[in-house]
PDB file of N, H, CA, C and O in Angstrom:
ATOM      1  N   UNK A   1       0.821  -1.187   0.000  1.00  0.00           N
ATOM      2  CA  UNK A   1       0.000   0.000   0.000  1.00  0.00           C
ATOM      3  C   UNK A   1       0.873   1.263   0.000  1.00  0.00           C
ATOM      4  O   UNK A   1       0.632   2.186  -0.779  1.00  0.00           O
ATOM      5  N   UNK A   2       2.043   1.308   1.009  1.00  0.00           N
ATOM      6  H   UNK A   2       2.240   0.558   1.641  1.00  0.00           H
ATOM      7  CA  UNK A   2       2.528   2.262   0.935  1.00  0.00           C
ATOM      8  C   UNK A   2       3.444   2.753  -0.705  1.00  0.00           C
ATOM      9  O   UNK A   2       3.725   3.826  -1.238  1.00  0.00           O
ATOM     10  N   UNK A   3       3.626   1.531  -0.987  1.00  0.00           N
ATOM     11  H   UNK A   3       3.399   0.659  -0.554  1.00  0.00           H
ATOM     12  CA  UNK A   3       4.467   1.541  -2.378  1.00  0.00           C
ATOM     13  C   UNK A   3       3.703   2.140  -3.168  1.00  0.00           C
ATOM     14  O   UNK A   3       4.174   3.213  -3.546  1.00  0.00           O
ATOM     15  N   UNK A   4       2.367   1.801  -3.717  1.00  0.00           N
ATOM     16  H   UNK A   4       1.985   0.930  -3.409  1.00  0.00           H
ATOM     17  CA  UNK A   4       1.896   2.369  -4.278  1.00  0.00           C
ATOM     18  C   UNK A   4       0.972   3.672  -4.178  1.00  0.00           C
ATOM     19  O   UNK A   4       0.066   3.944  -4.966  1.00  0.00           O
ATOM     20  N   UNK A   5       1.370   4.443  -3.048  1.00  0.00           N
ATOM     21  H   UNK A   5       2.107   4.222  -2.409  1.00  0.00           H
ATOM     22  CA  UNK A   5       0.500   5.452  -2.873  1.00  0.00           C
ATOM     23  C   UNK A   5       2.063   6.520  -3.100  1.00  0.00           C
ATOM     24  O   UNK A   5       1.899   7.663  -3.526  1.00  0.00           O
ATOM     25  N   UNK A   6       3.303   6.088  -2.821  1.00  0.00           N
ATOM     26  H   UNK A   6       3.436   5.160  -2.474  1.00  0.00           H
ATOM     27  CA  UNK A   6       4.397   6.660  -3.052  1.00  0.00           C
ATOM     28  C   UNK A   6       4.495   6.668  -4.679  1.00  0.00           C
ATOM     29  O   UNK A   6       4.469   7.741  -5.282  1.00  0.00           O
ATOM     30  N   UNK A   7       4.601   5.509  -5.315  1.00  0.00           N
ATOM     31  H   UNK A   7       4.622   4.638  -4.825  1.00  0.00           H
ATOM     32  CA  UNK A   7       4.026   6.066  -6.666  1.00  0.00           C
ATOM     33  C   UNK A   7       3.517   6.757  -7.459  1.00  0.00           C
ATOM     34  O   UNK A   7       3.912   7.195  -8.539  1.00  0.00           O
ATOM     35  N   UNK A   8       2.182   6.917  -6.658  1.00  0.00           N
ATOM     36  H   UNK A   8       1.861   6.561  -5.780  1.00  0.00           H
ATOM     37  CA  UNK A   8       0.760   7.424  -7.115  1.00  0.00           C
ATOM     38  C   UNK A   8       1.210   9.070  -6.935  1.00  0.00           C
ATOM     39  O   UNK A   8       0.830   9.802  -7.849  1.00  0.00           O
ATOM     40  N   UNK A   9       2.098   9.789  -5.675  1.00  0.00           N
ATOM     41  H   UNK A   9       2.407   9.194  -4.933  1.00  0.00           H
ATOM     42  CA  UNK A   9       2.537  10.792  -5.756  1.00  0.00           C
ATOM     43  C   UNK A   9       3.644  11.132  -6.490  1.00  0.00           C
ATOM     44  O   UNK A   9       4.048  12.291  -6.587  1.00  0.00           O
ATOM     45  N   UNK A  10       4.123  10.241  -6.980  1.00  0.00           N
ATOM     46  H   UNK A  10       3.794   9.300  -6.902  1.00  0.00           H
ATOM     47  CA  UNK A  10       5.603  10.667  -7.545  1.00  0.00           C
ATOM     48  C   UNK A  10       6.723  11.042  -7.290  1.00  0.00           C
ATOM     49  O   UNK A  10       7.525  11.817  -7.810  1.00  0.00           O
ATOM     50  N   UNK A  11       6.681   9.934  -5.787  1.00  0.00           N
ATOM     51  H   UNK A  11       6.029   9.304  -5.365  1.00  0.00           H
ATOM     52  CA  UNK A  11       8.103  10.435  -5.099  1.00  0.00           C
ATOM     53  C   UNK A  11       8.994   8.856  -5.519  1.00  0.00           C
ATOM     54  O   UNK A  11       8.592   7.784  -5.971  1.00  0.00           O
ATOM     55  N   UNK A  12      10.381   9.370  -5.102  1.00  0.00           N
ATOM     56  H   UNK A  12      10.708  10.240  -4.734  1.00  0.00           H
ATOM     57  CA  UNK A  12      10.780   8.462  -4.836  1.00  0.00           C
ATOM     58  C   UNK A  12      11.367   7.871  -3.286  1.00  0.00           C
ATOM     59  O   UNK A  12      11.314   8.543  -2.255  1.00  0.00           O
ATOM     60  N   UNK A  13      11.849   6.674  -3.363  1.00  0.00           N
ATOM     61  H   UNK A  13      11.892   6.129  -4.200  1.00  0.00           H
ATOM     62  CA  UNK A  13      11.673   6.022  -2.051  1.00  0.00           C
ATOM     63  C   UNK A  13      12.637   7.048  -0.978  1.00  0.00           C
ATOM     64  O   UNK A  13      12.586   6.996   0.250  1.00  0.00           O
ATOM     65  N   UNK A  14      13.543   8.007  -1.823  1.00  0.00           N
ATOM     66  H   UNK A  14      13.584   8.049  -2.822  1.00  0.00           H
ATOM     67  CA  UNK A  14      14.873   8.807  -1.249  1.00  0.00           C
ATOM     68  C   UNK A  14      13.633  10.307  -0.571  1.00  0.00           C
ATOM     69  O   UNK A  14      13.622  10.941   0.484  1.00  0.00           O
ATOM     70  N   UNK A  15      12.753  10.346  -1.826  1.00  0.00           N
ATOM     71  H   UNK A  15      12.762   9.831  -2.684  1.00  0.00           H
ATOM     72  CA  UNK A  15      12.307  11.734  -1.564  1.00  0.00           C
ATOM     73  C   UNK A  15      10.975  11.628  -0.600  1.00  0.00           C
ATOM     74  O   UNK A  15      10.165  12.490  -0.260  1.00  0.00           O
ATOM     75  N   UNK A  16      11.047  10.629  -0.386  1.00  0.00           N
ATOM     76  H   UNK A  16      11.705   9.929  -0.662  1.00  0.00           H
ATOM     77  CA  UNK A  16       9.164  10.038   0.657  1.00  0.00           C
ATOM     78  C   UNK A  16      10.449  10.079   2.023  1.00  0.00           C
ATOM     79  O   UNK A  16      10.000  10.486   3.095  1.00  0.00           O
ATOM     80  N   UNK A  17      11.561   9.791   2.017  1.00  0.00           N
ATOM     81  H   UNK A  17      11.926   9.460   1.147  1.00  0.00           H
ATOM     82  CA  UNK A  17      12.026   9.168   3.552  1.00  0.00           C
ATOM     83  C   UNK A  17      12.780  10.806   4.046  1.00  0.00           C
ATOM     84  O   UNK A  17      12.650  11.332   5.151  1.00  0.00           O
ATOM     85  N   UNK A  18      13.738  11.479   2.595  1.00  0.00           N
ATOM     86  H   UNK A  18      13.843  11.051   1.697  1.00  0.00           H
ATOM     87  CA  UNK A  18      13.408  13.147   3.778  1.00  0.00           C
ATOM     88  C   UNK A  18      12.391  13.688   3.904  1.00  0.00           C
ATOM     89  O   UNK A  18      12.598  14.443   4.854  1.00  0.00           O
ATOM     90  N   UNK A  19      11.031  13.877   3.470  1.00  0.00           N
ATOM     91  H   UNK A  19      10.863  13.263   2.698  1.00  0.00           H
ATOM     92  CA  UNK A  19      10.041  14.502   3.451  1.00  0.00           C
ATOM     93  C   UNK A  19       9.525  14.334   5.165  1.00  0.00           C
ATOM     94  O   UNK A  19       8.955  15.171   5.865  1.00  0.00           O
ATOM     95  N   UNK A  20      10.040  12.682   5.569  1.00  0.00           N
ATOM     96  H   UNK A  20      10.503  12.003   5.000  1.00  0.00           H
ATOM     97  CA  UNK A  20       9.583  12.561   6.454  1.00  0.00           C
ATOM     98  C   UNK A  20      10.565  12.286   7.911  1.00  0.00           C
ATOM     99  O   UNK A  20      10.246  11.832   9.010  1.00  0.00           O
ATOM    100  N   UNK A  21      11.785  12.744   7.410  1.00  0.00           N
ATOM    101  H   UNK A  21      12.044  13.112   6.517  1.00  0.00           H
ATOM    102  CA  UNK A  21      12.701  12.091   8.275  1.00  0.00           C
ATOM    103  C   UNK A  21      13.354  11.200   8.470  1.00  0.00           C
ATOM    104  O   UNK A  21      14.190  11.092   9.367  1.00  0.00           O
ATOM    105  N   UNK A  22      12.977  10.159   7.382  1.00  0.00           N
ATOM    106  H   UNK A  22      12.297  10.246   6.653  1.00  0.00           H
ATOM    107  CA  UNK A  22      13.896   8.628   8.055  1.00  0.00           C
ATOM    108  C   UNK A  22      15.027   8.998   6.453  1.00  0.00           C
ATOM    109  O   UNK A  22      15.325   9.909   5.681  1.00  0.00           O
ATOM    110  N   UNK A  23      15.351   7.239   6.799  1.00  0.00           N
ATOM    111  H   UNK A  23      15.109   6.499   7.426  1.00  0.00           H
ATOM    112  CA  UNK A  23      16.253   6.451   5.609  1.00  0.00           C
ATOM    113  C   UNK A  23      15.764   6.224   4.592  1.00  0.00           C
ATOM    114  O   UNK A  23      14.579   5.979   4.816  1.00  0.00           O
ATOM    115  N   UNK A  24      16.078   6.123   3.066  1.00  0.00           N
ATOM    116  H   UNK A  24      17.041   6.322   2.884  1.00  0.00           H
ATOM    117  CA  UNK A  24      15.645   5.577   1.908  1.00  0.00           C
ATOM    118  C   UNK A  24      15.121   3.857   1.965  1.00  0.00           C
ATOM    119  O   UNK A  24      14.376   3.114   1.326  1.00  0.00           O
ATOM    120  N   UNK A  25      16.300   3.771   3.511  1.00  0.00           N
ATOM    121  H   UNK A  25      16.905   4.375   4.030  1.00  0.00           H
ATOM    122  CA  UNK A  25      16.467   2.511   3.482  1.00  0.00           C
ATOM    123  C   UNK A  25      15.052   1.652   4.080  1.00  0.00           C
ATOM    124  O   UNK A  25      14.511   0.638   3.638  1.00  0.00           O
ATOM    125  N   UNK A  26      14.645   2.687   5.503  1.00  0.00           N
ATOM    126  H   UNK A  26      15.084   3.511   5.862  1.00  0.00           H
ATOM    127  CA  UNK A  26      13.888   2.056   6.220  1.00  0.00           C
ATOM    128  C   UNK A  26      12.409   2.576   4.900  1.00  0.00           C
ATOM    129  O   UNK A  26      11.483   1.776   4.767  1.00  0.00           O
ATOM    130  N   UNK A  27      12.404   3.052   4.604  1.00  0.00           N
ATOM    131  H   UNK A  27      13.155   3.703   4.711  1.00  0.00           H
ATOM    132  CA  UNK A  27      11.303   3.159   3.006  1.00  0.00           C
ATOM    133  C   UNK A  27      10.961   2.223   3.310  1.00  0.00           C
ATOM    134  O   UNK A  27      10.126   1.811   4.115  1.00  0.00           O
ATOM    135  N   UNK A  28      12.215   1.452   2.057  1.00  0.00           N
ATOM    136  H   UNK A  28      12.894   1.787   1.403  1.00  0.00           H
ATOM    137  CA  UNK A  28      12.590   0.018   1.586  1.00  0.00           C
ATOM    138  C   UNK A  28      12.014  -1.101   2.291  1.00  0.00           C
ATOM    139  O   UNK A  28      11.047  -1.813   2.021  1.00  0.00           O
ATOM    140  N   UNK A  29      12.840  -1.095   3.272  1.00  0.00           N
ATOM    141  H   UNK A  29      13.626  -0.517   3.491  1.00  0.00           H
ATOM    142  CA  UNK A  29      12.361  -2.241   4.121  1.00  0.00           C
ATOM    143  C   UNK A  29      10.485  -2.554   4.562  1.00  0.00           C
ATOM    144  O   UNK A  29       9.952  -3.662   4.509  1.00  0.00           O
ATOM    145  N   UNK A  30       9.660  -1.005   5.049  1.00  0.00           N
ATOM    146  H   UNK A  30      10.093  -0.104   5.091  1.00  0.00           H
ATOM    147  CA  UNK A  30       8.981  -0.827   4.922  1.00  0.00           C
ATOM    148  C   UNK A  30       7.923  -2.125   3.652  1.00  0.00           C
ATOM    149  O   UNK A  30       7.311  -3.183   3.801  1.00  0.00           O
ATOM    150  N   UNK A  31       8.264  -1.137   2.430  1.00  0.00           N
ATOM    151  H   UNK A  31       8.761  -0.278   2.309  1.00  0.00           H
ATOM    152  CA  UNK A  31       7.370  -1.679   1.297  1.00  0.00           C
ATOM    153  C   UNK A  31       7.773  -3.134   1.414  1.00  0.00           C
ATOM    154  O   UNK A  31       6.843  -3.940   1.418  1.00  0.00           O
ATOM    155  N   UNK A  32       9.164  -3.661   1.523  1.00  0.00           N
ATOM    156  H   UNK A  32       9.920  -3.006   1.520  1.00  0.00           H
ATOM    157  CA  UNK A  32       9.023  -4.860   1.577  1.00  0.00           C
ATOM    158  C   UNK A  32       8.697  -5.783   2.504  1.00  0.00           C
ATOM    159  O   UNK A  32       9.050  -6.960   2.588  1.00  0.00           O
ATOM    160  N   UNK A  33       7.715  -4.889   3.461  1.00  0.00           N
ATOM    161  H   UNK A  33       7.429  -3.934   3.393  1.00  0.00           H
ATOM    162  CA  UNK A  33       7.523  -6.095   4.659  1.00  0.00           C
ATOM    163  C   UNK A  33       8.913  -6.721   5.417  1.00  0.00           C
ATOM    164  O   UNK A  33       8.516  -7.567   6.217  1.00  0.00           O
ATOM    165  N   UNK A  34      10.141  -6.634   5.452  1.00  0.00           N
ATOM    166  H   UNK A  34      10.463  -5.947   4.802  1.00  0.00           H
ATOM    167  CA  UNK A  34      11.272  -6.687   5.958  1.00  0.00           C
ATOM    168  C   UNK A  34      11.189  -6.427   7.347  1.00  0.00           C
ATOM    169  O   UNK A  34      11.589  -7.311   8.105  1.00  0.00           O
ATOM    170  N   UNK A  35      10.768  -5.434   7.791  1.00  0.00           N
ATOM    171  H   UNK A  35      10.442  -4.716   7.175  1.00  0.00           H
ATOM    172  CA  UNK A  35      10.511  -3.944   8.910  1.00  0.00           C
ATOM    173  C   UNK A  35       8.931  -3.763   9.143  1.00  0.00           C
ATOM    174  O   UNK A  35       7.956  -3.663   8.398  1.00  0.00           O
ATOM    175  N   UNK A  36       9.174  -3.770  10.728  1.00  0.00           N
ATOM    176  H   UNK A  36       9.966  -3.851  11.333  1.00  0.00           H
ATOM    177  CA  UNK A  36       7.698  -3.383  11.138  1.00  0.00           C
ATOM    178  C   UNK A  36       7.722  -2.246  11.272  1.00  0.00           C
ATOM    179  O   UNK A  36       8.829  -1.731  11.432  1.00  0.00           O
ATOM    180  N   UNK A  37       6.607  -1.452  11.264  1.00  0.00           N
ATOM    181  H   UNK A  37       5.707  -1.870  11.134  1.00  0.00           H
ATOM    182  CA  UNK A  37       6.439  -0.271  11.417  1.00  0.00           C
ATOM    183  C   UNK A  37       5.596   0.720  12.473  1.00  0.00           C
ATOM    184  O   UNK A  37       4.410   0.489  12.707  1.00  0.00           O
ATOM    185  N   UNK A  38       5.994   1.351  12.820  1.00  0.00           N
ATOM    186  H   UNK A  38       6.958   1.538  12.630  1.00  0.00           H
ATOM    187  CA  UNK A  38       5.147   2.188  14.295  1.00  0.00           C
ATOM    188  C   UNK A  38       4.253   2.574  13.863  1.00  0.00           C
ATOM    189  O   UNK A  38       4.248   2.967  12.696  1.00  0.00           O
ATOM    190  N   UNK A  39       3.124   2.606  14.670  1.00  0.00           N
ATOM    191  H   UNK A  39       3.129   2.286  15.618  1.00  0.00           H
ATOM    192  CA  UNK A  39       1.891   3.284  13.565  1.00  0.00           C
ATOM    193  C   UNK A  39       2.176   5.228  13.923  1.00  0.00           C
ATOM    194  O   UNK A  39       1.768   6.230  13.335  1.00  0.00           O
ATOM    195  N   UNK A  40       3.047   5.035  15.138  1.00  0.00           N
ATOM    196  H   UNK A  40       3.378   4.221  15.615  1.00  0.00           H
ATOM    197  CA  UNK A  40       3.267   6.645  14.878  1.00  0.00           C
ATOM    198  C   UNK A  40       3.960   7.118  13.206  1.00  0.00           C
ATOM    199  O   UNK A  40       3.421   8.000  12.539  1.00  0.00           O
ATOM    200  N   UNK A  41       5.092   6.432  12.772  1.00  0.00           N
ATOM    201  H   UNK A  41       5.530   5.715  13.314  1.00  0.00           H
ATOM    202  CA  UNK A  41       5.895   6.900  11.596  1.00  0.00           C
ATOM    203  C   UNK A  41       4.761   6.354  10.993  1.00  0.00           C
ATOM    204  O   UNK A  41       4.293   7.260  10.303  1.00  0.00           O
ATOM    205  N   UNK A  42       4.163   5.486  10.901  1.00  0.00           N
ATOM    206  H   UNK A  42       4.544   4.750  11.461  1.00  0.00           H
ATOM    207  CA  UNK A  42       2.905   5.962   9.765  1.00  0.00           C
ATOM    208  C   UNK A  42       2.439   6.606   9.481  1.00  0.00           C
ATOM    209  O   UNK A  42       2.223   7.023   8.343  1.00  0.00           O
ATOM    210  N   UNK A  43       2.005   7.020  10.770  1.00  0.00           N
ATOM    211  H   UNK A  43       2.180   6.681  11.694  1.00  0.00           H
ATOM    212  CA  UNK A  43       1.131   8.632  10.949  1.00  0.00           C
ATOM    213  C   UNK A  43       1.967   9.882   9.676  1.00  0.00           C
ATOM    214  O   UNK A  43       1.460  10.425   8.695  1.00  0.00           O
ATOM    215  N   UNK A  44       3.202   9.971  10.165  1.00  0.00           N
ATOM    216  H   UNK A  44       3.614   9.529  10.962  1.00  0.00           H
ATOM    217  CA  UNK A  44       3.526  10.625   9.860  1.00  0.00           C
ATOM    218  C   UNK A  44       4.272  10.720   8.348  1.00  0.00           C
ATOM    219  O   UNK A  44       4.505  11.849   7.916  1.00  0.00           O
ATOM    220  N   UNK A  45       4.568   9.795   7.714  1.00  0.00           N
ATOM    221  H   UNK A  45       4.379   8.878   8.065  1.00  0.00           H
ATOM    222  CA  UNK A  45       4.791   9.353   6.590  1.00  0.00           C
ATOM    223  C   UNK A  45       2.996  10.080   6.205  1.00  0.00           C
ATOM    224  O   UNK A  45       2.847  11.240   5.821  1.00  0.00           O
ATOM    225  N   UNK A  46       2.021   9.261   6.384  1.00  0.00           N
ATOM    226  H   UNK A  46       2.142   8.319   6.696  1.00  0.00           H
ATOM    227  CA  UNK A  46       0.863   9.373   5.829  1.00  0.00           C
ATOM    228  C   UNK A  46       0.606  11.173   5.839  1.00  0.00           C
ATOM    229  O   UNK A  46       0.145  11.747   4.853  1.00  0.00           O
ATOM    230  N   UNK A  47       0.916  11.761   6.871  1.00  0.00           N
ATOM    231  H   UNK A  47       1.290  11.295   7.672  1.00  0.00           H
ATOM    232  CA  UNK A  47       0.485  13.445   6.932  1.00  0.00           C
ATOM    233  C   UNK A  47       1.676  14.392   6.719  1.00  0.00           C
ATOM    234  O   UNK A  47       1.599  15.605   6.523  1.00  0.00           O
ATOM    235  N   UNK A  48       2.839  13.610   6.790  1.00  0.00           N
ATOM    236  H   UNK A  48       2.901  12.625   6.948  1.00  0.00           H
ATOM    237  CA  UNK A  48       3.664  14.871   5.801  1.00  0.00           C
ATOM    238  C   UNK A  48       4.118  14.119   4.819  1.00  0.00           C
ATOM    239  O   UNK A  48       4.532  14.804   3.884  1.00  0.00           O
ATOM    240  N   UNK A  49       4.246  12.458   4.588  1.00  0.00           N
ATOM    241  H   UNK A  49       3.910  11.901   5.348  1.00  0.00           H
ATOM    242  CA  UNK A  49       5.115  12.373   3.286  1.00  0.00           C
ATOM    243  C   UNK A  49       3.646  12.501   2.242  1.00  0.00           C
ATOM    244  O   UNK A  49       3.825  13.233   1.268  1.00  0.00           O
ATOM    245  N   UNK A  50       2.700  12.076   2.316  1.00  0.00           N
ATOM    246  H   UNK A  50       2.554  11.481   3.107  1.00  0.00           H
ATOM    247  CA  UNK A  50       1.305  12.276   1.066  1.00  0.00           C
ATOM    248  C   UNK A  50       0.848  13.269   1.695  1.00  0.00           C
ATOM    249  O   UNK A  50       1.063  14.089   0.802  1.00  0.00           O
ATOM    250  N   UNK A  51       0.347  13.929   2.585  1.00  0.00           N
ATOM    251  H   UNK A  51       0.173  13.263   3.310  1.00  0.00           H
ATOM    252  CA  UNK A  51      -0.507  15.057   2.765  1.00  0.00           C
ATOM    253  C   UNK A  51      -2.068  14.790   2.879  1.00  0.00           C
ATOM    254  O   UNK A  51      -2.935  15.341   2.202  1.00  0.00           O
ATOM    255  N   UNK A  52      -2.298  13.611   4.103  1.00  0.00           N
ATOM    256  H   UNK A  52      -1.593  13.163   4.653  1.00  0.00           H
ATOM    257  CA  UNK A  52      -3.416  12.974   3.799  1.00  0.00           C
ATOM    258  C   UNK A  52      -2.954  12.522   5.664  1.00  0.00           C
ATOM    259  O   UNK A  52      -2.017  12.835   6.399  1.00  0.00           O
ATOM    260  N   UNK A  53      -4.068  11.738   5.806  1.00  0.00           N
ATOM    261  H   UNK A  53      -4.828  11.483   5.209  1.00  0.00           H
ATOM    262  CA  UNK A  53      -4.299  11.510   7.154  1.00  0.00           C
ATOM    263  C   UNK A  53      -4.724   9.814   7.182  1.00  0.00           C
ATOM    264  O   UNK A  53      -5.185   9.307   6.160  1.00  0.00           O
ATOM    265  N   UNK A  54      -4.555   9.114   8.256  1.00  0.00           N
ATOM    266  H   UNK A  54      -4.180   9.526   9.087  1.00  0.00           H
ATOM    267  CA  UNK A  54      -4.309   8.122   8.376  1.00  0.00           C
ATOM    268  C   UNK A  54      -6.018   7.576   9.278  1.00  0.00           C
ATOM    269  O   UNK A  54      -6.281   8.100  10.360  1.00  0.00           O
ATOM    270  N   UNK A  55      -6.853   6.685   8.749  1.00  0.00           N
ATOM    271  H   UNK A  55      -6.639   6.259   7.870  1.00  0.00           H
ATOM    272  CA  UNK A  55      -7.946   6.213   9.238  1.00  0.00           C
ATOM    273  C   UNK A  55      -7.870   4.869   9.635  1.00  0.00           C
ATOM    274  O   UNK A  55      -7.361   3.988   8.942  1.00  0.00           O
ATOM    275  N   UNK A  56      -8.319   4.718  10.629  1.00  0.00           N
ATOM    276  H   UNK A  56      -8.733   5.434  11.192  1.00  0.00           H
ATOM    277  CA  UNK A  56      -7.776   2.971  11.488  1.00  0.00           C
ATOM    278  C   UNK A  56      -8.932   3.010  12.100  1.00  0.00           C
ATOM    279  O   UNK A  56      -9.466   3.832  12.845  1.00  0.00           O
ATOM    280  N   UNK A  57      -9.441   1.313  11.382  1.00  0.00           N
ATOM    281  H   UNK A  57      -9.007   0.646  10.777  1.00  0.00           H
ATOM    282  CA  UNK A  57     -10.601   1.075  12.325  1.00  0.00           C
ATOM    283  C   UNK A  57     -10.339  -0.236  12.702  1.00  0.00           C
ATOM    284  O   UNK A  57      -9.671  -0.951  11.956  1.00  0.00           O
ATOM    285  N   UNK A  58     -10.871  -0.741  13.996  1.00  0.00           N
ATOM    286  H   UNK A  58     -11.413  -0.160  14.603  1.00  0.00           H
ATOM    287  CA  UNK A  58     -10.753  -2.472  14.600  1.00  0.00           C
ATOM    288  C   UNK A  58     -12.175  -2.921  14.354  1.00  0.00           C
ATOM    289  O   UNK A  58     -13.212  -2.260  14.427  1.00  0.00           O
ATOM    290  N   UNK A  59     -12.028  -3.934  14.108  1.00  0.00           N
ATOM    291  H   UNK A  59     -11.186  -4.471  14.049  1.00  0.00           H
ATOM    292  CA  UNK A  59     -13.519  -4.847  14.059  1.00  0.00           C
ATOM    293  C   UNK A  59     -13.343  -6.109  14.837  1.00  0.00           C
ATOM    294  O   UNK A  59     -12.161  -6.452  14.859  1.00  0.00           O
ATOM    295  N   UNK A  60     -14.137  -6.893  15.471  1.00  0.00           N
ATOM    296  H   UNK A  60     -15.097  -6.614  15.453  1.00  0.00           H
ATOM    297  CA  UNK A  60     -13.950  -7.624  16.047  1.00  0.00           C
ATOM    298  C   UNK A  60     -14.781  -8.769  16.239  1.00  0.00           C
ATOM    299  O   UNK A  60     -14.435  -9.660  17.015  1.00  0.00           O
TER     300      UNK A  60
END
């Protein structure tokens, strides 16, 4: 998902990870499921690297 919404903006994996602070690398790892991810740096990937906000729902 994240791969392709980084796409969909036209960044690349270098220009999504300063936008937001990290590594090109931890991107990487990211899209490839390699690396778990905080849902805080989600957050924030999601509201400064796209400019969009992050919706989480549980069902149970």
């Amino acid at each position: 998902m994240l791969q392709e919404l980084r796409k969909e903006k036209g960044l690349t994996q270098e220009q999504l990870a300063d936008k937001c602070g990290t590594t090109k690398t931890y991107i990487s790892r990211i899209e490839n499921n390699v690396s778990d991810i905080r849902l805080s740096t989600l957050m924030r990937i999601s509201q400064v690297g796209f400019g969009g906000h992050l919706n989480l729902s549980v069902t149970l």
